[in-house]
C-alpha positions as CSV (number, residue, x, y, z in Angstrom):
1,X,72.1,66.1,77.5
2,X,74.6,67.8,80.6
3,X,71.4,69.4,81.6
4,X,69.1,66.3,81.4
5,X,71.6,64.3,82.9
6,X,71.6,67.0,85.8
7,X,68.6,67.0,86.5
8,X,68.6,62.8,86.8
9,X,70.9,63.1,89.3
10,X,69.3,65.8,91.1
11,X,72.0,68.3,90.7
12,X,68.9,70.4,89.6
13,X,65.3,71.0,89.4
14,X,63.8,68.7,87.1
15,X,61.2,71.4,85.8
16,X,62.9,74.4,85.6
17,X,66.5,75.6,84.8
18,X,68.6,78.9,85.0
19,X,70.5,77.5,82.3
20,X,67.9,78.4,79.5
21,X,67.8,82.2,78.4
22,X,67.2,84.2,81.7
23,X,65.3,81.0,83.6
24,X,62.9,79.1,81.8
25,X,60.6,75.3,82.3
26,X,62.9,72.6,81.8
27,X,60.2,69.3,81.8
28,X,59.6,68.8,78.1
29,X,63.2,68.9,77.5
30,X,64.2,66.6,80.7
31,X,61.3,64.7,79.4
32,X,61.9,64.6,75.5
33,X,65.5,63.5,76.6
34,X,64.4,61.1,79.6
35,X,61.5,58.6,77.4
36,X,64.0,57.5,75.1
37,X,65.6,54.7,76.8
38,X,69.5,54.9,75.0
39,X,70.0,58.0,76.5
40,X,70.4,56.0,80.0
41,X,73.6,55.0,78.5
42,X,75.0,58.5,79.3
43,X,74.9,57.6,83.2
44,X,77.8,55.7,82.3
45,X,80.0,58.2,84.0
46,X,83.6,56.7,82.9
47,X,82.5,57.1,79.0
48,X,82.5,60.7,78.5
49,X,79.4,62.7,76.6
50,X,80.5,62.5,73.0
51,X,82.0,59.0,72.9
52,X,79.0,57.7,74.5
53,X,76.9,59.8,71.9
54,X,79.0,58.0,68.8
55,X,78.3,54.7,71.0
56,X,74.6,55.4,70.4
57,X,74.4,56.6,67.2
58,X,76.2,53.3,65.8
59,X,73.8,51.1,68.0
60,X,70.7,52.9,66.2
61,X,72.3,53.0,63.1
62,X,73.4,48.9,63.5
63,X,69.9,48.5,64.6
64,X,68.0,50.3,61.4
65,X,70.0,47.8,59.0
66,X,68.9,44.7,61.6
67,X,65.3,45.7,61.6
68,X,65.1,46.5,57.9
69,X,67.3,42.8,57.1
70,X,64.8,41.0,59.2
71,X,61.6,42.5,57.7
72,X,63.3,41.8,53.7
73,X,63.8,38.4,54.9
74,X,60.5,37.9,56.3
75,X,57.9,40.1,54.7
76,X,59.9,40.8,51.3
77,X,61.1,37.5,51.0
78,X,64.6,38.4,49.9
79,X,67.8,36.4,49.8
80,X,70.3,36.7,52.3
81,X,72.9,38.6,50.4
82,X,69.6,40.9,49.1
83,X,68.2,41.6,52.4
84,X,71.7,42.4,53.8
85,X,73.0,45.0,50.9
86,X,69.1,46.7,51.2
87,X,69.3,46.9,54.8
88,X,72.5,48.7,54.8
89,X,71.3,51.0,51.8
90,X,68.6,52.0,54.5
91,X,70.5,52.1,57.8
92,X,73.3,54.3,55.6
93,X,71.4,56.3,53.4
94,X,72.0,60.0,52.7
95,X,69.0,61.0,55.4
96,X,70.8,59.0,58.1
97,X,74.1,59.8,57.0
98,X,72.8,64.0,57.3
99,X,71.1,63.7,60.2
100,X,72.8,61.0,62.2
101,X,73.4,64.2,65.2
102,X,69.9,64.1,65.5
103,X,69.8,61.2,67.7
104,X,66.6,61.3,68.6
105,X,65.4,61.1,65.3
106,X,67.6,57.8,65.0
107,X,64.5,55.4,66.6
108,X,62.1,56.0,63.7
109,X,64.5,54.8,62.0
110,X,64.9,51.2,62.8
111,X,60.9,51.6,64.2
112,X,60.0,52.0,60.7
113,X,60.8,48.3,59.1
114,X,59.0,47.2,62.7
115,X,55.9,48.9,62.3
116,X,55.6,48.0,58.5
117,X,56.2,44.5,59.5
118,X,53.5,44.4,62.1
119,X,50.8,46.3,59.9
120,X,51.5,43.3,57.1
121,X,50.7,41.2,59.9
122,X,47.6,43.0,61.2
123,X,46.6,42.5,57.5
124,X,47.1,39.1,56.7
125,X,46.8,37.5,60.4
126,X,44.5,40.4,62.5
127,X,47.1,40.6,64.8
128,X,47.4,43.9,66.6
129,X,48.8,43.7,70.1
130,X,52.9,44.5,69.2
131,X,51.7,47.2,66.7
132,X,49.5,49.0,69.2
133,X,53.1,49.1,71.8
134,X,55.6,49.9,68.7
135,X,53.5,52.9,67.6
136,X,53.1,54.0,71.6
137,X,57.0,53.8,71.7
138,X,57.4,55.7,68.6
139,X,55.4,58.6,69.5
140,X,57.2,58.5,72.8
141,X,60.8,58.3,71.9
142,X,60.1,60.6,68.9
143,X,57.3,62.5,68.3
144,X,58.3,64.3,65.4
145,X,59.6,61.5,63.4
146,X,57.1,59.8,64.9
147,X,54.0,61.8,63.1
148,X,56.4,61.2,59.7
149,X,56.4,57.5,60.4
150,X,52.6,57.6,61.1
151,X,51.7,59.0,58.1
152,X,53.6,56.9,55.6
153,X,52.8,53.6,57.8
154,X,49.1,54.7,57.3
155,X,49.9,55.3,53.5
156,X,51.2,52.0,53.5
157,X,47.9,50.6,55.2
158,X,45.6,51.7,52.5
159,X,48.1,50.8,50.3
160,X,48.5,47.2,51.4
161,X,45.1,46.3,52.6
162,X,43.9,47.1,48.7
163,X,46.6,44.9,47.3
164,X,45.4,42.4,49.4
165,X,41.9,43.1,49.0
166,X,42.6,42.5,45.1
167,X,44.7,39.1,45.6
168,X,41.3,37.7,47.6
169,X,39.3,38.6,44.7
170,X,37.8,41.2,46.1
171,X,35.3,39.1,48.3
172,X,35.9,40.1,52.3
173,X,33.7,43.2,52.9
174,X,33.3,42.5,56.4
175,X,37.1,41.3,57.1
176,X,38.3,44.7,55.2
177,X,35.8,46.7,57.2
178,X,37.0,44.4,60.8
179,X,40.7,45.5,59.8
180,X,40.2,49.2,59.3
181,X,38.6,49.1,62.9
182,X,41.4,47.4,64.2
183,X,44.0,49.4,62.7
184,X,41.9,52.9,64.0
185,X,41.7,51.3,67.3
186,X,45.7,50.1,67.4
187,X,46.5,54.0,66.5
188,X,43.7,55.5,68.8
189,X,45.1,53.2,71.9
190,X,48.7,53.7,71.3
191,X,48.4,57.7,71.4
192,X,46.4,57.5,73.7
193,X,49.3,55.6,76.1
194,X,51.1,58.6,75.2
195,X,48.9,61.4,75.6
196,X,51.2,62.4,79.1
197,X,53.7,63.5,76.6
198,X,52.0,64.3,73.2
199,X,49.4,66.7,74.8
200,X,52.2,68.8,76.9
201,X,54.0,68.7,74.0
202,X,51.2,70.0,71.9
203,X,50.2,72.7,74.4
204,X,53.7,73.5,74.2
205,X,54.8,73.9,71.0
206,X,51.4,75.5,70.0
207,X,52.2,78.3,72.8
208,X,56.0,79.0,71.3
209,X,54.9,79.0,67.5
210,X,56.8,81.4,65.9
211,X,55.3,84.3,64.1
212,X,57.2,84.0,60.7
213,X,56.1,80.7,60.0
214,X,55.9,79.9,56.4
215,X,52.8,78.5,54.9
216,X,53.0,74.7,53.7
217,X,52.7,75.7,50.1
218,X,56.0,77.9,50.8
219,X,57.8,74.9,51.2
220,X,57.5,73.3,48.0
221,X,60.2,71.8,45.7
222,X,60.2,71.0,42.4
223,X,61.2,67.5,40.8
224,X,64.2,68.7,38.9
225,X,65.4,69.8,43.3
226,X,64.3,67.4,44.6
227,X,66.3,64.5,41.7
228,X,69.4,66.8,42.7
229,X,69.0,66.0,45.8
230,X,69.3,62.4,46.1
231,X,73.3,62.8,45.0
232,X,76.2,63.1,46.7
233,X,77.6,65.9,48.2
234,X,73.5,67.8,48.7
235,X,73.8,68.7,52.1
236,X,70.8,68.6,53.5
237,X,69.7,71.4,56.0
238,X,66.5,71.8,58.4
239,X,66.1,74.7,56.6
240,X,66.1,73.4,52.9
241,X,63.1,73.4,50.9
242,X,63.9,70.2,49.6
243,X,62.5,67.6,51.5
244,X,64.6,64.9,53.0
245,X,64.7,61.4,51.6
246,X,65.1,58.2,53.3
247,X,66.2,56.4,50.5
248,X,69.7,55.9,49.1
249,X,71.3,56.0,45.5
250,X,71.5,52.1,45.3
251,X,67.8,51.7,45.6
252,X,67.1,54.7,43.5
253,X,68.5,52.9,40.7
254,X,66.5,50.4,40.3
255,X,63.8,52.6,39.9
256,X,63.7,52.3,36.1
257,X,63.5,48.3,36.5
């Protein structure tokens, strides 16, 4: 962040820095740190680096438990005291808790609830306009989490659209087909507004791939890990097999009900 914030104020080259190994291209970082727009907060030069960073963190966490209260109350239909106590089991759940230093990660975060919201919408009301710009800033603020949050919001398409396929009997063959094309073309558009970054970032991180790379199938964990997991005091590591969970011991038990 010292270097990115260098670089904004022209202290040094944008492109390249000294202060990476021996001398190394600096714009995917300066850019990776520059798209997400709470990182301007750091120009705030009588807050100092880490206090602004805490500053940040609780505005994306505050702002996960806002977006996921707002969706309950809208799309799940939830009481206020339900959508309140779920939306603070998602904005403090053991992921967020884990990973809150992983700032950047933060947006998908409160995006998620968003993007849910708006692909219920798309759905039910063939709106796509605000779903097309979220996933655009998603991919742009975050492309990691991003691709997460793209897969599980497709998921959630197919998902959804069969659900309410079956509640409509069944009888819109040509409105399923009109939404699938719409949802393609909402995904297709928004990565396309962000191909400046994601095809650098590609080119990249294809170029830099490391050698010891472990297969997918490396990776795996089993159930009995992965139950383990969800309790208290399983730190969580980037390099765990176990995969990280969004979801938070509150919701997990209601599972049985």
């Amino acid at each position: 962040i010292q270097m990115f914030l260098r670089a904004l104020k022209g202290e040094q080259s944008f492109w390249y820095s000294f202060s990476v190994y021996l001398g190394s291209g600096n714009i995917l970082t300066n850019a990776y740190y520059a798209l997400n727009p709470f990182n301007l907060l750091y120009l705030i030069e009588s807050v100092s680096i880490p206090a602004m960073t805490i500053v940040i963190i609780t505005i994306k966490i505050g702002l996960a438990a806002m977006c996921f209260q707002i969706f309950a109350a809208k799309n799940l239909k939830a009481t206020p005291w339900t959508a309140v106590f779920f939306s603070l089991c998602y904005a403090l759940s053991g992921f967020n808790i884990t990973l809150h230093f992983h700032i950047m990660w933060l947006d998908a975060i409160y995006m998620l609830p968003i993007i849910i919201g708006l692909i219920m919408d798309l759905v039910e009301k063939k709106k796509n306009v605000l779903l097309i710009f979220s996933y655009a800033y998603l991919f742009i603020t975050n492309f990691y989490m991003g691709f997460i949050v793209g897969v599980f919001s497709f998921a959630f398409f197919v998902l959804y659209l069969n659900y309410h396929c079956i509640k409509k009997d069944g009888k819109q063959g040509k409105q399923i087909f009109y939404i699938v094309i719409k949802y393609s073309f909402s995904v297709v558009l928004a990565a396309g507004l962000c191909a400046v970054i994601l095809l650098p970032a590609a080119d990249f991180l294809l170029s830099h791939m490391a050698g010891d790379n472990k297969g997918f199938e490396e990776l795996t964990a089993g159930i009995l890990d992965i139950v383990n997991s969800m309790f208290v005091g399983q730190m969580q590591t980037l390099d765990t097999k176990v995969p990280m969970l969004y979801c938070g011991l509150p919701v997990l038990l209601l599972v049985p009900f």
